[in-house]
Structures are given as structure tokens and as C-alpha cells.
C-alpha positions as a printed Julia matrix, in Angstrom:
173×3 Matrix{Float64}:
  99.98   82.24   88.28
  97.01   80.26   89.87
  94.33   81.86   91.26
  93.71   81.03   94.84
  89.62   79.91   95.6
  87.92   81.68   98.27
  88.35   78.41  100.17
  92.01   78.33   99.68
  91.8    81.78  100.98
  89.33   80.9   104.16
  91.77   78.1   105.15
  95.16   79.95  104.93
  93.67   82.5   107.11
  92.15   80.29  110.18
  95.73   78.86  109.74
  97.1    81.88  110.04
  94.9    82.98  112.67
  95.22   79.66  114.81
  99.19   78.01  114.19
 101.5    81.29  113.75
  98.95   83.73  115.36
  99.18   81.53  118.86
 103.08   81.25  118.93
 103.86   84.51  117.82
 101.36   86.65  119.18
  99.08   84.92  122.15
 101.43   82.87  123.92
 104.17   85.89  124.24
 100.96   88.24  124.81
 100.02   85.51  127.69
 103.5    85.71  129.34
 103.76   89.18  128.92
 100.39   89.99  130.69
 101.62   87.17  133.68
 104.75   89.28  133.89
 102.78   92.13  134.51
 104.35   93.88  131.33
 102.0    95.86  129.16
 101.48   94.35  125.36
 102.03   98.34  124.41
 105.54   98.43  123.81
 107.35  102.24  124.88
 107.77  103.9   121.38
 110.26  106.67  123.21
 112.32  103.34  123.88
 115.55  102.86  121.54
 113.79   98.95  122.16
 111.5   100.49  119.45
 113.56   99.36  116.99
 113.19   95.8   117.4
 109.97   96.17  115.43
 112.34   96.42  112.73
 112.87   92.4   112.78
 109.87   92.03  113.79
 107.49   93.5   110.98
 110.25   91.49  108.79
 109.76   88.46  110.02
 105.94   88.89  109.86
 106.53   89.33  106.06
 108.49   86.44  105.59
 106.12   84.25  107.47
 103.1    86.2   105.48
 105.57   85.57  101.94
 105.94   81.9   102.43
 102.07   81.67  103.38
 101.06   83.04  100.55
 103.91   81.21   98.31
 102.02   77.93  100.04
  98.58   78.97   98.74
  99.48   79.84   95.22
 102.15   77.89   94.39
 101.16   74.7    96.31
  97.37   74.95   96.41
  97.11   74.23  100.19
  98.53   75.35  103.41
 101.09   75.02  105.72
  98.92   73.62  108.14
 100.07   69.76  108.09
  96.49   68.89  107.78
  95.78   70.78  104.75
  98.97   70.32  103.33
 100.37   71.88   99.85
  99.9    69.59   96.56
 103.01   70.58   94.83
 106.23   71.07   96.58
 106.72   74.42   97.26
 110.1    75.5    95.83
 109.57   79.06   94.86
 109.83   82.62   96.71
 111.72   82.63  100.04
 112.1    78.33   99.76
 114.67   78.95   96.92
 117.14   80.22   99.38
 116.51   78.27  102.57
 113.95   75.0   103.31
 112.04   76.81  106.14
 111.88   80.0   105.79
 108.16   80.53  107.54
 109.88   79.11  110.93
 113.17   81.42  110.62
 110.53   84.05  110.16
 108.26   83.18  113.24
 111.36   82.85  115.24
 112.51   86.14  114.31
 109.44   87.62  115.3
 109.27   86.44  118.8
 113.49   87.37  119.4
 111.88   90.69  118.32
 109.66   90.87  121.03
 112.37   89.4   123.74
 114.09   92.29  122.63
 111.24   94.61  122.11
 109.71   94.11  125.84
 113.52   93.0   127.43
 112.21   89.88  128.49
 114.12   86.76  129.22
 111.16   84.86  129.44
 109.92   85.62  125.71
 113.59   84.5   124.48
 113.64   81.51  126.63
 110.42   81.09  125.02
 111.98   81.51  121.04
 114.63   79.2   122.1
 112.12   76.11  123.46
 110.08   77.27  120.33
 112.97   76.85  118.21
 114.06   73.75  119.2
 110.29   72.41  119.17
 110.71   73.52  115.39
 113.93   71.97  114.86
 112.56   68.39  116.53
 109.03   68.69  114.39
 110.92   69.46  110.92
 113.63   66.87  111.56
 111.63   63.79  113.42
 108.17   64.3   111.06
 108.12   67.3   108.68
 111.34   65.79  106.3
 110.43   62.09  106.45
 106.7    62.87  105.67
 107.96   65.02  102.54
 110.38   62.59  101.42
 107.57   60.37  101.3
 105.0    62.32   99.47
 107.82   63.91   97.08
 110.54   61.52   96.83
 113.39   62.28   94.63
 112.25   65.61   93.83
 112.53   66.64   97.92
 115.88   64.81   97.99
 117.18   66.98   95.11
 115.74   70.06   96.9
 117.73   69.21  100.28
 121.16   68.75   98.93
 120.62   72.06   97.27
 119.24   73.8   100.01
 119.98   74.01  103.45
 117.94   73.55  106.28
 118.42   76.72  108.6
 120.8    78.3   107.13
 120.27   79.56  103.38
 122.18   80.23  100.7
 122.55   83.49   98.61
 122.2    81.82   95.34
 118.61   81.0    94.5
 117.92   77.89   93.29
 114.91   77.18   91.36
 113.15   74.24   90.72
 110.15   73.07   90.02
 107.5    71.15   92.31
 105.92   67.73   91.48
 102.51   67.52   92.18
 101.13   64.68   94.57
């Protein structure tokens, strides 16, 4: 397995910190704290157990992070893109797994806080998702990857995912 540099490492996490860290936790923080609803959500609420979903998407996002760093030597940041195609972990069952994961998280917290706002908010976030993966993310990777990205979507879908993993392996650029 490669070893990830302490750069790799320092880049992943001001990604982290900056990308998923705004749309899953500041924004919904921000409209929460408009709303006048406290970020503390009731534990003695049966809502509680939306952190269920929520600490699993977390993870996912977190897996396919990390699957970024060490199996693609970059990050998901579109800037500081991967230089292999990243076709292990979580990818092996579904292309975009660290969105599904994000967008779990904030349904979480609709349901965690009851907020309409914070789903209205995963819905306009998913579809902002849906419009950057299908108008820039897939033609950009097509480009970089070619035939080995065109093998990898007719094998795997999009959203959905399928319960036989697929593996492959990534060409680097």
C-alpha cells in the first residue's frame, strides 16, 4: 500500500476542512443558528437516532477520502486532483460514493434538528452535485482516463451502486 507524505496528508485535510466541512457542517450550522435552533441536538429525542446515518455517512465520506489519498496520490479537491483513477474501496460499488455520503449526512441533520430548511438544503445540494458530476466531473475524467473511465462507467453506476464489487485497476495520468 503507498504511504501517504505528510503533504498528501496536509492537503487532504484543508480539503477536508474547507469543501465537505462547509456543506456538511457550516452552512447547515449557519441555517440552523438563523432559525434560531440550537447546533446541540436533544439526545432524550427519538430524533437522536438520525446520528445513526449521520456518523455513517461521515465514514463513507472519510473512506473515500482516504481511498483518494492512498490509492490515487491526491485529493478530491478538483484542484489537487488524484493521479490514478480511483477504483478501489467504496468506488467498486458505486462512482460517487463521497457525495452519497455527504448527502446522507446533511438528510441526517434535516432529520436530526426536523428542519425543512436543512432538507431543502440536501436536495439543492444534491442536485448541485448531480449538475457538477454530470456537466464537468465525467467529461474531465473521460479526458484524463479515457478508456479505462469508460470501462469503469458501464460497470458502475452513477448513484445508485451495485452489490457486486467490481475491481479494477487505475491508470495513472
Amino acid at each position: 500500500m503507498p504511504r501517504i507524505s505528510p503533504w498528501l496528508l496536509a492537503r487532504v485535510l484543508i480539503f477536508l476542512l474547507v469543501i465537505p466541512g462547509t456543506v456538511m457542517f457550516y452552512v447547515p450550522g449557519y441555517l440552523l443558528l438563523r432559525s434560531g435552533t440550537s447546533y446541540v441536538p436533544d439526545f432524550a429525542s427519538p430524533t437522536v437516532l438520525f446520528l445513526i446515518p449521520g456518523i455513517t455517512g461521515l465514514a463513507i465520506v472519510l473512506a473515500c477520502v482516504r481511498d483518494f489519498a492512498v490509492h490515487g496520490q491526491g485529493t478530491p479537491a478538483p484542484v489537487d486532483p488524484p493521479k490514478m483513477l480511483v477504483v478501489k474501496g467504496l468506488y467498486r460499488y458505486t462512482r460517487n460514493p463521497m457525495y452519497m455520503g455527504v448527502i446522507t449526512v446533511l438528510l441526517s441533520e434535516s432529520g436530526l434538528y426536523l428542519s425543512g430548511t436543512l432538507l431543502v438544503y440536501a436536495i439543492v445540494a444534491f442536485a448541485g452535485f448531480n449538475a457538477f458530476v454530470f456537466l464537468h466531473e465525467e467529461p474531465h475524467l473521460r479526458g484524463v482516463f479515457g478508456p479505462d473511465y469508460e470501462e469503469y462507467c458501464r460497470r458502475i453506476p452513477r448513484w445508485g451502486f451495485t452489490l457486486r464489487a467490481r475491481s479494477g485497476r487505475g491508470r495513472e495520468v
